[in-house]
C-alpha positions in Angstrom: -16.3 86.8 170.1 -13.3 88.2 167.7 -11.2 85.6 166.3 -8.0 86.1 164.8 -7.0 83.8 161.8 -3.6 83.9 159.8 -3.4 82.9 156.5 0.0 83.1 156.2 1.6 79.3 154.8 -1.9 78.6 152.7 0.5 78.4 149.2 -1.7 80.8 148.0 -4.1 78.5 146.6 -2.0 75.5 145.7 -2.2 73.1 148.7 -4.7 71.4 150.4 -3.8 73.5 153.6 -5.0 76.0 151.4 -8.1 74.2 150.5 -8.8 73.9 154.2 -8.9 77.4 154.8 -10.8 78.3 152.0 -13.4 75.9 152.6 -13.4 77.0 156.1 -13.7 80.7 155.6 -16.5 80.4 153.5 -18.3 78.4 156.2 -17.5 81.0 158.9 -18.6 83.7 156.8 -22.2 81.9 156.9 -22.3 81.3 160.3 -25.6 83.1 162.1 -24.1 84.9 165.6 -22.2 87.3 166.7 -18.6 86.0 165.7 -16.0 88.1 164.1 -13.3 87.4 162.1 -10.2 89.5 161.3 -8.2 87.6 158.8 -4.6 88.2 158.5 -2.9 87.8 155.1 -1.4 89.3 152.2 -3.0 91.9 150.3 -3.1 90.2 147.0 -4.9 86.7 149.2 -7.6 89.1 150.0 -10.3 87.6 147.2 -8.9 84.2 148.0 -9.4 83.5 151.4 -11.8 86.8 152.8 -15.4 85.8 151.7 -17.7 89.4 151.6 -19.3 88.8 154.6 -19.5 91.7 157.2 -18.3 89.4 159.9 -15.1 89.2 158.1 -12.3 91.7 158.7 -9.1 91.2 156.2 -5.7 92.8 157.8 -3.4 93.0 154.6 0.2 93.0 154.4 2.3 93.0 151.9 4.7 90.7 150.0 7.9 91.2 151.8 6.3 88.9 154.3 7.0 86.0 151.2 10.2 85.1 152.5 10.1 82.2 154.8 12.6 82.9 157.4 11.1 86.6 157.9 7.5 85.0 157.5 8.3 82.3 161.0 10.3 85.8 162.5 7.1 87.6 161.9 5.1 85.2 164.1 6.9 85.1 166.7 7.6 88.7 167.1 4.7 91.2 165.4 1.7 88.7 165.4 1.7 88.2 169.4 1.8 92.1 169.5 -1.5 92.3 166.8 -3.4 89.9 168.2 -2.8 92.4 171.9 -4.1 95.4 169.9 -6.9 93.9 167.9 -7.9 92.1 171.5 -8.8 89.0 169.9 -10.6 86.7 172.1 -8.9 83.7 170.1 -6.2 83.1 167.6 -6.7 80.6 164.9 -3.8 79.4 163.2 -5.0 76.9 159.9 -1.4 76.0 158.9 -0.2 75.2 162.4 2.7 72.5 160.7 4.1 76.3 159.1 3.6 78.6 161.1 3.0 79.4 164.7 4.3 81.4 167.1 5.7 81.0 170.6 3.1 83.0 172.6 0.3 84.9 171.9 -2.1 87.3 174.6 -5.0 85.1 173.9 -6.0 81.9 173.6 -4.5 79.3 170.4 -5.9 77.3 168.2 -3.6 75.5 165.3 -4.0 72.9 163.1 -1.5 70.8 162.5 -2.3 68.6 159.8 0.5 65.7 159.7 4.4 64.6 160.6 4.6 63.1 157.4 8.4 64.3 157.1 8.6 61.5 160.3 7.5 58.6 158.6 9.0 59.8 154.5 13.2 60.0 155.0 14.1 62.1 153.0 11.0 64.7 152.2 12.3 67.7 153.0 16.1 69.6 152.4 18.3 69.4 156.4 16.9 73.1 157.5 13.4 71.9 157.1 13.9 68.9 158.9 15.6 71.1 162.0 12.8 73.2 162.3 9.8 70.2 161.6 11.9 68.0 164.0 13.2 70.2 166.8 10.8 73.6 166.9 7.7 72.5 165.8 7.1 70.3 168.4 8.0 72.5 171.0 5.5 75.3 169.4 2.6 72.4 169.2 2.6 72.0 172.8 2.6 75.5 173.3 -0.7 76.0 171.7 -3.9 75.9 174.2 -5.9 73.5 171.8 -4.5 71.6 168.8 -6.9 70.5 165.7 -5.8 67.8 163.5 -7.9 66.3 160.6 -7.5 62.3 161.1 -7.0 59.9 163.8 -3.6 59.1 162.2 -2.1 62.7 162.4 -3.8 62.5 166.5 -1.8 59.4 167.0 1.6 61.3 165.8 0.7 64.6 167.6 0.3 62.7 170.6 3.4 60.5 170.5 5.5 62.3 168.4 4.8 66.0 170.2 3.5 64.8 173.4 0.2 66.9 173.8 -2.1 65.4 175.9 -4.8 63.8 173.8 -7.5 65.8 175.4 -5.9 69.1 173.8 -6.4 67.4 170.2 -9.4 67.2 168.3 -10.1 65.5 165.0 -12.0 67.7 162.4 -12.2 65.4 159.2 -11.9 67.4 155.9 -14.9 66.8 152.8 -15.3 67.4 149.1 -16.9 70.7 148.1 -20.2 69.0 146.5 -21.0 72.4 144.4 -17.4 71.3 142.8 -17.2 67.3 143.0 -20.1 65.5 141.7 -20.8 62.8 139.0 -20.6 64.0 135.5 -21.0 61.8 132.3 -17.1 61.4 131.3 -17.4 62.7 127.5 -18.8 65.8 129.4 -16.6 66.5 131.4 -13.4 66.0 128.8 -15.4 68.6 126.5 -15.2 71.2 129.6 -12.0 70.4 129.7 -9.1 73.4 129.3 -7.3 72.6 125.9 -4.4 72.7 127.9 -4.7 69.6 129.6 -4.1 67.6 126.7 -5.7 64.4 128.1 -6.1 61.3 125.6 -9.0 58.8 127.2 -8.8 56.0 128.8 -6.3 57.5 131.3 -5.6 57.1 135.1 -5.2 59.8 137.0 -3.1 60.8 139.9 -3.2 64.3 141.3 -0.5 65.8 143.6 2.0 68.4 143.3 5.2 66.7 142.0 7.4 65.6 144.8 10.0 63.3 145.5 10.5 60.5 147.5 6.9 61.6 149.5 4.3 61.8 147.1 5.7 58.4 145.2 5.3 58.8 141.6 7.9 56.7 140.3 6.8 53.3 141.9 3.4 54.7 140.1 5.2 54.7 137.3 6.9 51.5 137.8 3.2 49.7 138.5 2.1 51.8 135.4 4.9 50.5 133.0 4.2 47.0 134.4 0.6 47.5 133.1 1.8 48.7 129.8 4.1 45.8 128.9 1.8 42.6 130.7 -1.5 43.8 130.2 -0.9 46.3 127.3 -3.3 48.4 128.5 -4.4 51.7 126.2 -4.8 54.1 129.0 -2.5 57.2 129.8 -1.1 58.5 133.0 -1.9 61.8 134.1 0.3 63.1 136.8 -1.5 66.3 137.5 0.3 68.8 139.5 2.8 71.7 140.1 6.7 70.6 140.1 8.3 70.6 143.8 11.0 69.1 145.7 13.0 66.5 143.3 10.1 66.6 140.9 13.1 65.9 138.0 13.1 62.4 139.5 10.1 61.8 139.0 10.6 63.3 135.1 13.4 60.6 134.9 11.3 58.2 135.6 8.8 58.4 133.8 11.6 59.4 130.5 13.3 55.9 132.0 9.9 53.5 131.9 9.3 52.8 128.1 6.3 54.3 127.9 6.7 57.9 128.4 4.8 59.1 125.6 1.6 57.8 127.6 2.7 59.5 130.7 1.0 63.0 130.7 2.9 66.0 133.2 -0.1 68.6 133.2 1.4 71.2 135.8 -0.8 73.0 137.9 -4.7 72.7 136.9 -7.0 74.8 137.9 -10.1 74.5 140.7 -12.2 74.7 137.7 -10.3 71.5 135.2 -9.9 69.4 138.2 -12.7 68.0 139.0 -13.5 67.6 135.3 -10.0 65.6 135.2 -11.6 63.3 137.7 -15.1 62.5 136.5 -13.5 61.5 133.4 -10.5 59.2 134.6 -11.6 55.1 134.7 -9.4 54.8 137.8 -8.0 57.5 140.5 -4.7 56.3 142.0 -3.1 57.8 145.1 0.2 56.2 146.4 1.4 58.6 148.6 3.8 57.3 151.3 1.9 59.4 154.0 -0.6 61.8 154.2 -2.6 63.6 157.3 -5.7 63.0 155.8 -5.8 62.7 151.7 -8.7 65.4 150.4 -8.3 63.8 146.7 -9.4 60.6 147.5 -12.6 61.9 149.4 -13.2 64.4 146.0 -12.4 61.4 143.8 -14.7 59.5 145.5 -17.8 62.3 145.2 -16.8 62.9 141.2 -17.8 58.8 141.2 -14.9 57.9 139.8 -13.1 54.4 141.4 -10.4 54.7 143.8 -7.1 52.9 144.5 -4.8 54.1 147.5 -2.2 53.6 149.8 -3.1 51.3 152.5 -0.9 53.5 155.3 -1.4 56.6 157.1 -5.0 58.2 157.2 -5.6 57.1 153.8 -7.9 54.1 154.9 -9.5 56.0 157.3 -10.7 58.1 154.6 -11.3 55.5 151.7 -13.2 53.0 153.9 -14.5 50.2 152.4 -14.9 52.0 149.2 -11.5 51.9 147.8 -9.5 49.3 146.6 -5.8 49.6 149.4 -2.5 48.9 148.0 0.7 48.6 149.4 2.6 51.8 148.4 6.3 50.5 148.3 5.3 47.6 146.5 5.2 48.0 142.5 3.6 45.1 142.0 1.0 45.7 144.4 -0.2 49.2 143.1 -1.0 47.4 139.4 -2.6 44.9 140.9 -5.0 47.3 142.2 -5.3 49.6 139.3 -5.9 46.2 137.2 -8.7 45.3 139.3 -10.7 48.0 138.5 -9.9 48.3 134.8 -10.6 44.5 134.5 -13.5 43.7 136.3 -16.4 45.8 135.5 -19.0 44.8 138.4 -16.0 45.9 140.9 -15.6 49.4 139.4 -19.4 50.0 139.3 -19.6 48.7 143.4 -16.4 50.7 144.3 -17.4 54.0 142.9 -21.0 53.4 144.3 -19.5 52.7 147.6 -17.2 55.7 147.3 -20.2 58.4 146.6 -21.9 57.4 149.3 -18.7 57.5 151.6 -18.1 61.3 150.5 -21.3 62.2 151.3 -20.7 61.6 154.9 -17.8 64.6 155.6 -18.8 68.2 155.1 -17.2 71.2 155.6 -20.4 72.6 157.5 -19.7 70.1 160.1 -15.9 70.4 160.0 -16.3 74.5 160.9 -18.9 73.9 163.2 -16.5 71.6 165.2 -14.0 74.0 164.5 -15.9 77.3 166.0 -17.1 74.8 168.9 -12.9 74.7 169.7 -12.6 78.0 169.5 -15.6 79.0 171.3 -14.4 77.0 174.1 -11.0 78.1 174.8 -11.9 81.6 174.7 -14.7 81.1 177.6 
């Protein structure tokens, strides 16, 4: 069987859509079989996402494609007319919320990992919104088979696009284990880039910086709260690229009291984040919605406690090894954080409880399920 995959809307490394294919190639490429893969992406993504495997096939193109607008044109016009002359048997398309086109010769598989922008007013600028809200449901339902990677996102996919729930299948995400493990936390802060600039104890959120969705400043609200009642030591480490409205979030933290203990590290690298992790006391994630929540699963596998939003697929993924808080509440999200800073025997249980929870996903399992979809819309 040849397969078809685009690349195109993986953020070139900087997403966890883009984690999702990586992880996903490199499970492909070790598949035993007959499969092909002909990956389409830009030239310079080659070493990113196109393990050296001979069943993989990389179809560059170049940078021109960057632009957005021509990017969704592209799909709709040139890709249906590839995938005719490369005669794939299926089309895979890993960032199915960005891009997917209207028709195709061959059968289609996207994943569409959340409708967060439904549930977070707000999240993205008006043209965004058009296209999330009035085209991308119509191009969901056009697909023959929809993945989606919690039962949350299945719930809006269903109600929100209306595909039958027979055309949508859950394939849960994991934590790389050759990346997120348990490391003794001086350890890891030597390994540390000099860069980071980290000052132990600290608490640790990562996420790209973006405003109103990803909900830093009620973070930093809870955080400040901390500070002043409980004049805790710790610092806050915001780790993560700036995005939509991130200067709100850089006014808020300037605006608590306490911005010298508030840390901004930018982007960090596959290889610091983890360390980041395994040496954080507590790893915080308030997002206001999220399709599935990879950090808290990788969190959980570095050992390191977790508090999270109690909405969405986040408990789906935490289980009974996280500690759930209500995400518009300020108060709410310190009590959480204080619970594990304050009571030792509840930290220890929680991150027990959460490496034996991460242990349960893998990416092994999440292609297998994956090339079991495609298999079966091709026959």
């Amino acid at each position: 069987m040849k397969i078809g995959i685009s690349t195109f809307g993986g953020d070139g490394g900087k997403s966890g859509i883009s984690q999702y294919i990586i992880q996903l190639m490199r499970e492909f490429a070790r598949q035993p079989g007959p499969d092909t893969f002909e990956v389409i992406g830009y030239r310079e993504e080659r070493d990113l996402f196109v393990p050296q495997s001979p069943a993989m096939l990389h179809l560059p193109f170049e940078s021109n494609l960057h632009s957005p607008l021509r990017n969704v044109f592209w799909h709709q016009v040139s890709l249906p007319g590839l995938a005719r002359r490369q005669k794939f048997d299926a089309l895979f398309l890993p960032a199915g919320n960005r891009r997917l086109p209207i028709t195709a010769p061959c059968p289609t598989v996207g994943t569409v990992h959340d409708f967060s922008s439904i549930h977070v007013p707000g999240k993205y600028d008006k043209a965004r919104m058009i296209y999330i809200l009035k085209v991308l449901p119509f191009l969901v339902r056009r697909l023959t088979h929809v993945l989606t990677v919690s039962e949350s996102s299945k719930k809006d996919i269903v109600e929100y696009a209306r595909v039958p729930e027979n055309k949508v299948t859950v394939t849960p995400l994991a934590a790389n284990p050759g990346v997120y493990f348990p490391r003794d936390p001086a350890e890891a802060l030597a390994m540390l880039s000099p860069n980071c600039k980290v000052r132990p104890p600290y608490i640790l959120y990562t996420s790209r910086l973006e405003h109103p969705g990803k909900n830093h400043a009620r973070l930093i609200g809870a955080f400040a709260e901390l500070k002043r009642k409980d004049k805790i030591p710790h610092q806050l480490v915001l780790a993560g690229s700036d995005w939509d409205r991130a200067a709100e979030v850089h006014l808020a933290a300037e605006q608590s009291g306490f911005a010298a203990d508030i840390l901004f590290t930018g982007f960090v690298s596959t290889q610091d984040l983890p360390l980041l992790m395994q040496a954080a006391d507590v790893f915080v994630f308030p997002s206001l919605y999220e399709g599935f929540g990879l950090p808290i699963l990788e969190a959980m596998a570095c050992g390191t406690p977790v508090a999270c939003s109690s909405i969405s697929s986040m408990p789906e993924v935490a289980g009974d090894a996280g500690i759930l808080f209500d995400p518009y509440d300020e108060g709410s999200i310190a009590a959480a954080i204080r619970s594990i800073i304050t009571q030792s025997d509840l930290r220890k249980r929680i991150a027990a409880r959460g490496l034996e929870r991460s242990k349960l996903f893998s990416w092994s399992a999440t292609a297998a399920r994956t090339l079991e979809v495609l298999r079966s819309v091709a026959r």
